[in-house]
C-alpha positions in Angstrom: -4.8 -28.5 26.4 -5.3 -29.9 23.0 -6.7 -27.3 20.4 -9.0 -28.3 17.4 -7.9 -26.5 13.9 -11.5 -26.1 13.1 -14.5 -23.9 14.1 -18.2 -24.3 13.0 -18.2 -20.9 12.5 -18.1 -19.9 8.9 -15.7 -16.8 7.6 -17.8 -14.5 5.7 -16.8 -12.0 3.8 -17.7 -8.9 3.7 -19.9 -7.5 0.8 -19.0 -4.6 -2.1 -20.2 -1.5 -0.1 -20.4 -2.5 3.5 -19.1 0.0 5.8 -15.2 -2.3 6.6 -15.3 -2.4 2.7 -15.6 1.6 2.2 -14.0 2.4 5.4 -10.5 0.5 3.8 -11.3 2.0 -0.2 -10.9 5.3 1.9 -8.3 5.2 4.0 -5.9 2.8 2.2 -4.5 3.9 -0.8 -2.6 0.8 -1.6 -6.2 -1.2 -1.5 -7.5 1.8 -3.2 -5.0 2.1 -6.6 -2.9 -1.0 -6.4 -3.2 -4.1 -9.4 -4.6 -7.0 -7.7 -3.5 -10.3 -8.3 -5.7 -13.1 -7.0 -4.3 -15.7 -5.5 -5.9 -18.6 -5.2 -3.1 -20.7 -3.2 -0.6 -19.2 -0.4 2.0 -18.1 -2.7 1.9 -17.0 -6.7 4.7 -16.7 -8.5 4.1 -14.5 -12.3 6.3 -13.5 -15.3 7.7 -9.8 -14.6 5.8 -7.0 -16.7 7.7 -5.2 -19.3 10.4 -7.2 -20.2 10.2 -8.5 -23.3 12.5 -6.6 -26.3 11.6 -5.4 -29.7 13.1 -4.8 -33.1 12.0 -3.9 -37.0 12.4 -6.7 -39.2 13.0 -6.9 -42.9 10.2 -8.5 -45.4 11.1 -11.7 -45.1 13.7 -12.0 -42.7 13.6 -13.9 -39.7 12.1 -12.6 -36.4 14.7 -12.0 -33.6 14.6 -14.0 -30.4 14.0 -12.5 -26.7 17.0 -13.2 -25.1 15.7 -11.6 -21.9 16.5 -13.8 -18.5 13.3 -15.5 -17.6 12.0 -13.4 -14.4 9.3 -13.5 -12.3 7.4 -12.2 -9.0 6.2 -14.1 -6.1 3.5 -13.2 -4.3 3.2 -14.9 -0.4 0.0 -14.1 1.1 0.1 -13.3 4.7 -2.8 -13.0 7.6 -3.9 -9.4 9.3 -6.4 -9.7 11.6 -7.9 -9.6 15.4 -10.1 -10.8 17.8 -12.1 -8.6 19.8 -14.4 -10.3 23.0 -17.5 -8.5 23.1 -19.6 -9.0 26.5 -23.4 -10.8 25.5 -24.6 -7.9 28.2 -23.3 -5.2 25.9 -25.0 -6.9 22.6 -28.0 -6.9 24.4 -28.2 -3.7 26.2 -27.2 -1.7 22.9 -30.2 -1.5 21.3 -29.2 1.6 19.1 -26.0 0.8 18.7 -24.6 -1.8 15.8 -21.8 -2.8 18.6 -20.7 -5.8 15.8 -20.5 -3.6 12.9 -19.3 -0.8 15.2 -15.6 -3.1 15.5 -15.5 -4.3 12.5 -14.8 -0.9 11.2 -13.2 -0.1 13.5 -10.3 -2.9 12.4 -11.0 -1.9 9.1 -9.4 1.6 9.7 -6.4 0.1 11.5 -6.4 -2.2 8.9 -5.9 0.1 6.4 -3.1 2.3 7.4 -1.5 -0.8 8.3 -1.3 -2.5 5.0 -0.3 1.2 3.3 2.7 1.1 6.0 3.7 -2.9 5.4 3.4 -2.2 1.4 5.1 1.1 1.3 7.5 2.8 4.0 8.7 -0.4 6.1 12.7 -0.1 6.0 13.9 -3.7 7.6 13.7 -7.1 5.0 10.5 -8.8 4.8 10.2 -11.7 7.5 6.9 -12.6 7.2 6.0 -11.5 10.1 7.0 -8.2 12.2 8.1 -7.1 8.5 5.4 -8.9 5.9 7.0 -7.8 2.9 9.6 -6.2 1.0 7.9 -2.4 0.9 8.0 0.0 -1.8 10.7 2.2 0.3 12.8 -0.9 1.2 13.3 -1.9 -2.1 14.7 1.3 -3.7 17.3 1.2 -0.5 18.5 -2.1 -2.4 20.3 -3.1 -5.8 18.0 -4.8 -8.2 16.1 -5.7 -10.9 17.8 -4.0 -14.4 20.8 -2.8 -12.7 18.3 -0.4 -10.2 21.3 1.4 -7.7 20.9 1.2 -4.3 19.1 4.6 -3.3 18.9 5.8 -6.7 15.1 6.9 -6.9 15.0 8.2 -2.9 15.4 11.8 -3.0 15.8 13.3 0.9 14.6 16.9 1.5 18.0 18.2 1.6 18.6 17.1 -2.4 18.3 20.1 -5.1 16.6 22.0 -1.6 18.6 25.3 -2.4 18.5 27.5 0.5 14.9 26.3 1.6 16.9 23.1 2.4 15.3 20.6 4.7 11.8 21.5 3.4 9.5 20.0 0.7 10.5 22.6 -2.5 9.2 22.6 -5.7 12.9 21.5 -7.0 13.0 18.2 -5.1 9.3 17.8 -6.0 10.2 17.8 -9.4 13.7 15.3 -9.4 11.0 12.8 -7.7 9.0 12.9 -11.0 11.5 12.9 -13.3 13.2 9.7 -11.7 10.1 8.2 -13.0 9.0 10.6 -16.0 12.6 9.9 -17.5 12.8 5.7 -17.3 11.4 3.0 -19.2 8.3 2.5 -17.2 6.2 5.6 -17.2 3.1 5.3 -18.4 1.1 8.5 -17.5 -2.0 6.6 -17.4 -1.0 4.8 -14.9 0.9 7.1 -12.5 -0.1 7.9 -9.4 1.2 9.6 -6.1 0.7 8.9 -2.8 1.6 10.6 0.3 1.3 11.0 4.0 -1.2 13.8 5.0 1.5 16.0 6.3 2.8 17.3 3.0 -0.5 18.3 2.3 0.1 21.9 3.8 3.7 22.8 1.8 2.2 21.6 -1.5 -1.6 23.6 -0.7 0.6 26.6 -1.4 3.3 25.9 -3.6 3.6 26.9 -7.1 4.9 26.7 -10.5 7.6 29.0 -12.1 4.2 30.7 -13.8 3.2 31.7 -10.7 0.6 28.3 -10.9 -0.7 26.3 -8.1 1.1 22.4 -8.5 -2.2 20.9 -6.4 -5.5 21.4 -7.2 -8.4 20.0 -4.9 -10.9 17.5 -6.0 -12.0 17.4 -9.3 -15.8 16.8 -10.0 -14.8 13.1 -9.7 -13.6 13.6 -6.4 -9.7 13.4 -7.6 -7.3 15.7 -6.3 -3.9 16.3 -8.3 0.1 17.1 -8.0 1.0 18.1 -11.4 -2.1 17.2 -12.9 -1.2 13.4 -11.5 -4.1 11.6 -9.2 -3.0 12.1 -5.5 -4.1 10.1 -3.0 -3.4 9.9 1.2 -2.1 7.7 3.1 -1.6 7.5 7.3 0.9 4.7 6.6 3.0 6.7 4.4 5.8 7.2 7.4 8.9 5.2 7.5 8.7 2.2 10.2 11.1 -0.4 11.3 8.3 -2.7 11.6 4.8 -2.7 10.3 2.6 -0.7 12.4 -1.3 1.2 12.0 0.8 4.3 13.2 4.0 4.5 12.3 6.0 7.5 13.2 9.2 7.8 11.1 9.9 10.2 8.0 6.7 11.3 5.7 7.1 9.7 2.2 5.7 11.4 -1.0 5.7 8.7 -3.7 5.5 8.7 -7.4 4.1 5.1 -8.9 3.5 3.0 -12.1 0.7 1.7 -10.1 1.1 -1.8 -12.4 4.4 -2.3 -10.6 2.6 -1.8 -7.3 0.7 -5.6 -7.1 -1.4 -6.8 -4.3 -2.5 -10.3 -3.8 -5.8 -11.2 -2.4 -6.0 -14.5 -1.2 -9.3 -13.5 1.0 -11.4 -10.9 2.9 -11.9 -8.8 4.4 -13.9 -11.0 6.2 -15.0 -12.4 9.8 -16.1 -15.0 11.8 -18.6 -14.2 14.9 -18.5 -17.2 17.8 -21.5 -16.9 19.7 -20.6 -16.7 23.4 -22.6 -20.2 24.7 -20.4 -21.8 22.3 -17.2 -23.8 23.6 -15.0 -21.8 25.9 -16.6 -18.3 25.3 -19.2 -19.8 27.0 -18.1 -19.7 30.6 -17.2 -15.7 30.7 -20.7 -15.1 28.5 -18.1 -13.4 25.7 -18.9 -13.3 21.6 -15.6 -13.3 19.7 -15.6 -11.4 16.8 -12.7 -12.6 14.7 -11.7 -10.1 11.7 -8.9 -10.7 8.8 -7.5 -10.5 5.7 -4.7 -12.2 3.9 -2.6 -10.0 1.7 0.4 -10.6 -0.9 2.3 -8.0 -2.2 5.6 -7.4 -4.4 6.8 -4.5 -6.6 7.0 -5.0 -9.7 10.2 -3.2 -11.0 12.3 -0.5 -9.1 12.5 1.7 -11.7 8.8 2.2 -11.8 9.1 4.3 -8.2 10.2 7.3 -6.9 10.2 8.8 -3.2 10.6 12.0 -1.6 11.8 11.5 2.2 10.8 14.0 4.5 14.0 13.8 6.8 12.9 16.7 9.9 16.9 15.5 11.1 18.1 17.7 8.1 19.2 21.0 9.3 
């Protein structure tokens, strides 16, 4: 059967403050902290940040040339969404119930764990599809940008463990800082850390060589901290082979120049509502709600990351 590429239904998106826009501010931390970078075509391609050199130059000498290697990052937007069928009985009959808004956040909150675990802990190549993009955690497993070695700035739970190895300690804890705190990209105004929810109960407890607490709980602005750094929470903070709303590999703890963590938004969220005595919806007397969001995303340099693996298959 032939299939028009067109609806009369407009997308719409949805408004600062609706309930799918504070439901994703809350539970995704990429959406949350990350740079964005409109896009206003399917793919964006931008001049790498912090590249260019520097040097003191003598009255009236001549100013020294960059000889840098042009660079850039590309940004390829890509579609997350779904439709949901929603019976014109159940509309009707829920009078006290917002059954509309009731799914929309709904996919907002898959949504948002989902784009944490696409962004940050895949571990396969970026396909476009299964795997969207290159995540935080895949690219540190690679060579790259400014000699970056492969695996340099992953610490496992077994590295500088001591004989709580296999744990979260305060001495991996602090490698995974200084992997950042010690290269050319730190910029304390910009770090942040995010991490999956299940560190949450080593680091509660854990202390300083002065016998201080490393996390303290939200501030009167609602921040909480790891060595004074913003911390935020993430569900999709677990390594996955593909992108998933509930992924269920190793817990990542992750140190960030959050200006190296870049997020494209071509559009939404947003959705489309067909009315079910429209078209084909009309002979099962079914409104499809349609919800998506199309997302780019690249890191920015290597160097500007840092990740603590919980590994539970270290002894």
């Amino acid at each position: 059967m032939a299939r028009a590429t067109f609806e009369n239904n407009a997308w719409i998106p949805e408004e600062q403050g609706s309930g799918v826009i504070t439901t994703v501010q809350a539970q995704s931390a990429v959406e949350a902290l990350a740079r964005k970078e409109p896009m206003a075509t399917d793919v964006k391609n931008f001049p790498r940040h912090g590249d260019v050199d520097i040097e003191s130059i003598a009255k009236g000498a001549a100013y020294g040339e960059d000889t840098a290697a042009a660079d850039s990052v590309t940004l390829t937007a890509r579609k997350f969404g779904k439709a949901v069928r929603i019976a014109e009985e159940d509309i009707e009959d829920s009078k006290n119930v917002d059954i509309v808004n009731t799914k929309k956040e709904s996919w907002a909150s898959s949504y948002a764990k989902f784009i944490d675990n696409a962004t940050l802990a895949t571990t396969a190549v970026g396909n476009g599809g299964t795997v969207p993009f290159n995540s935080v955690y895949y690219t540190l497993t690679q060579a790259g940008y400014g000699g970056y070695t492969a695996n340099a700035n992953i610490v496992k739970t077994s590295t500088n463990a001591g004989a709580d190895e296999g744990f979260t300690t305060y001495a991996n804890l602090d490698k995974v800082l200084s992997l950042v705190e010690g290269g050319d990209y730190f910029d304390e105004s910009q770090i942040i850390v995010i991490a999956h929810p299940s560190f949450k109960s080593t680091l509660r407890t854990m202390k300083d060589g002065e016998g201080r607490l490393i996390f303290q709980d939200r501030d009167n602005a609602g921040v909480e901290r790891l060595f004074g750094l913003p911390i935020r929470w993430s569900n999709g903070a677990k390594t996955s082979a593909t992108a998933s709303k509930s992924p269920t590999g190793n817990p990542l703890l992750m140190v960030a120049n959050k200006q190296h963590l870049i997020l494209g938004i071509r559009s939404g969220p947003e959705s489309v509502l067909i009315d079910g005595r429209d078209g084909l919806s009309a002979l099962t007397d079914e409104t499809i709600l349609k919800m998506r969001a199309r997302r780019g995303f690249a890191t920015g340099v290597p160097q500007a990351f840092a990740i603590l693996e919980n590994d539970p298959a270290i002894p």
